[in-house]
C-alpha positions in Angstrom: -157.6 -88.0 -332.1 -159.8 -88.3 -329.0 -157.7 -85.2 -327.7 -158.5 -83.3 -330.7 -162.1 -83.7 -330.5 -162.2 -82.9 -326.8 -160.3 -80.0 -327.7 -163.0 -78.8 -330.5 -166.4 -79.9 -328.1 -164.3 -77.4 -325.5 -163.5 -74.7 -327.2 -167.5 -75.1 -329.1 -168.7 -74.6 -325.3 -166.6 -71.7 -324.3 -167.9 -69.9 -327.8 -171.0 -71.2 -327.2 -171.2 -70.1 -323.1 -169.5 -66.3 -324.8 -172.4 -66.0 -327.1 -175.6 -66.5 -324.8 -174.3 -64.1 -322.6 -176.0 -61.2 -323.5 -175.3 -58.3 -321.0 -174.7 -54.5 -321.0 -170.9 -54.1 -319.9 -170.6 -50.7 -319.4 -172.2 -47.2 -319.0 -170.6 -44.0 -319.8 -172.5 -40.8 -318.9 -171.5 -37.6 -320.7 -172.1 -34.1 -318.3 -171.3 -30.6 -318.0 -171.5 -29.1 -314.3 -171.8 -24.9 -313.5 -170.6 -24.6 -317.1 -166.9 -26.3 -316.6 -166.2 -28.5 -319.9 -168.4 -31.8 -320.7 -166.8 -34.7 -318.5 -167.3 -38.5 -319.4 -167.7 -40.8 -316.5 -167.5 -44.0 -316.4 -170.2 -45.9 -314.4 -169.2 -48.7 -312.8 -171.9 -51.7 -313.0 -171.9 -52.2 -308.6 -169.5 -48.8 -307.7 -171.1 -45.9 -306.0 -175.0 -46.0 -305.4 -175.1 -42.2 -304.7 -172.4 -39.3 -305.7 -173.1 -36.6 -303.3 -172.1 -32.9 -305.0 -174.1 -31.0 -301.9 -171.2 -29.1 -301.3 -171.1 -27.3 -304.6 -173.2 -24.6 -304.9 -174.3 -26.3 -308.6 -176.3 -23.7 -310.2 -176.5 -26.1 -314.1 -176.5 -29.5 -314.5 -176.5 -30.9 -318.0 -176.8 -34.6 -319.3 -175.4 -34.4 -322.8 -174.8 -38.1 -324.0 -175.2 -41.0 -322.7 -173.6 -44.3 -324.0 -173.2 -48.0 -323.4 -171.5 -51.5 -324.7 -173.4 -54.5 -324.8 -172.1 -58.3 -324.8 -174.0 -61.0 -326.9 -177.9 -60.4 -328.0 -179.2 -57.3 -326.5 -181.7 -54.7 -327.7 -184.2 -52.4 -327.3 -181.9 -50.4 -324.7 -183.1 -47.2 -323.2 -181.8 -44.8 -320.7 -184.2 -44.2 -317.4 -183.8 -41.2 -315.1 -185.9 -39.2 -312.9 -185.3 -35.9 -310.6 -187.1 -35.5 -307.4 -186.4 -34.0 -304.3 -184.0 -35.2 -301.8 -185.7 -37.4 -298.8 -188.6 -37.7 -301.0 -188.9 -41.1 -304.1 -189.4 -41.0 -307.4 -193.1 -40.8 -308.3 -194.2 -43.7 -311.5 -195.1 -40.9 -313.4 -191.8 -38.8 -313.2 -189.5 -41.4 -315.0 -188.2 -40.1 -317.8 -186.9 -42.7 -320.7 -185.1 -42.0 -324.0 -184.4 -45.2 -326.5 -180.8 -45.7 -327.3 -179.6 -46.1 -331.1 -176.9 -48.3 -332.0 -174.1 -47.0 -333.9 -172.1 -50.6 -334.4 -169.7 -50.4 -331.8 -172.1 -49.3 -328.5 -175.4 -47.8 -327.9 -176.2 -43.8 -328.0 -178.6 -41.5 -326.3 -176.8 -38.4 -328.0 -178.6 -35.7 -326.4 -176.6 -32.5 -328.6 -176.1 -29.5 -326.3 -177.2 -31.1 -323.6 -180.9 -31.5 -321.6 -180.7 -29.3 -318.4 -181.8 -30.5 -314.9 -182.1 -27.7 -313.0 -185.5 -24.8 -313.1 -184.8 -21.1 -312.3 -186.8 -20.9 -309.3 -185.0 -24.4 -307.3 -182.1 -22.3 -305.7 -181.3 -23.8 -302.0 -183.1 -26.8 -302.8 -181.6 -30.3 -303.1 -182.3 -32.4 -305.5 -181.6 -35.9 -306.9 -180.9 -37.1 -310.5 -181.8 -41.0 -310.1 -181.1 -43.2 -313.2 -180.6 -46.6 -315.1 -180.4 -48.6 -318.8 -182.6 -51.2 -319.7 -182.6 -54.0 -322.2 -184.1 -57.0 -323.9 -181.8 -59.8 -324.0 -181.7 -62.3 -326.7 -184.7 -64.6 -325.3 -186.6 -61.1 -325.1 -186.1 -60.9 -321.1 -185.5 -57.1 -319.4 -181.9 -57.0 -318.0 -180.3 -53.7 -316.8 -177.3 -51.6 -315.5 -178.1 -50.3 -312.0 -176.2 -50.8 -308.7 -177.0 -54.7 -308.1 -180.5 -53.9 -308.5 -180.3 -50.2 -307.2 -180.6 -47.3 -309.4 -177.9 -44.6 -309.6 -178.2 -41.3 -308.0 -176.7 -38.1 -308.5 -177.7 -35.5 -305.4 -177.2 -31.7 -305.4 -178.1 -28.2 -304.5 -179.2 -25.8 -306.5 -177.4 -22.1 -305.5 -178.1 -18.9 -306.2 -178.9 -18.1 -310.1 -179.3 -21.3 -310.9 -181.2 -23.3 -313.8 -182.8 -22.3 -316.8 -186.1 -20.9 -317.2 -187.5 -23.5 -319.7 -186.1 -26.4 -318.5 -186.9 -29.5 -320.4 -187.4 -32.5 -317.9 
């Protein structure tokens, strides 16, 4: 009997420890690059820090959808992201964010045909896309999905004929 119940108070713990672990588990980041089909790419919570594309002469860069999986308690979830130039930081004012929806089985920022990054007018300039998702946990905290506390980046150049001239962000 004594096994049994030490059984039952450690499988209530492991339940228990499961439950109040409330964390975003993964990031998926839908794009479409010089017009080639949408990719999804799955961001690893501490992988790469920066994805360097400078040698592409990159000439449209569209965010389409951007999705994530959460673990326990965790709401209020918004995607972050801000485009500056390269050698330069992000200004407080130039962070975009968009709130995710939840759809039941992960979070959404569905963005339709996409929101495009780069303005007519940027060609041989290099650019960088920084971004990141944050969260309320179940005790109302922040937590987020960056690079162990570093944000992601995305860097480019812009070449010839590149962007749209109404660019959204």
């Amino acid at each position: 009997m004594k096994k049994v119940f030490t059984l039952i108070i450690a499988l209530f713990a492991i339940v228990s420890a499961s439950m109040a672990d409330d964390a975003i588990t993964s990031l998926k980041l839908t794009t479409r690059i010089n017009g080639k089909a949408a990719e999804t790419h799955t961001i690893p919570a501490n992988g790469f820090s920066v994805v360097d594309i400078t040698d592409e002469s990159t000439t449209s860069l569209i965010i389409q959808k951007a999705e994530v999986t959460t673990t326990g308690n965790v709401s209020d979830i918004y995607f972050f992201g801000s485009l500056y130039n390269s050698g330069s930081t992000p200004k407080s004012d130039s962070w975009m964010y968009f709130p995710m929806t939840n759809n039941g089985s992960s979070w959404v920022l569905d963005m339709g045909e996409g929101v495009e990054l780069i303005e007519s007018g940027w060609e041989g300039k290099t650019k960088i896309f920084e971004f990141y998702v944050q969260a309320k946990n179940g005790s109302g905290s922040d937590i987020f999905y960056n690079n162990g506390e570093q944000n992601y980046k995305v860097k480019f150049t812009i070449g010839s004929g590149g962007g749209s001239s109404d660019c959204t962000v």
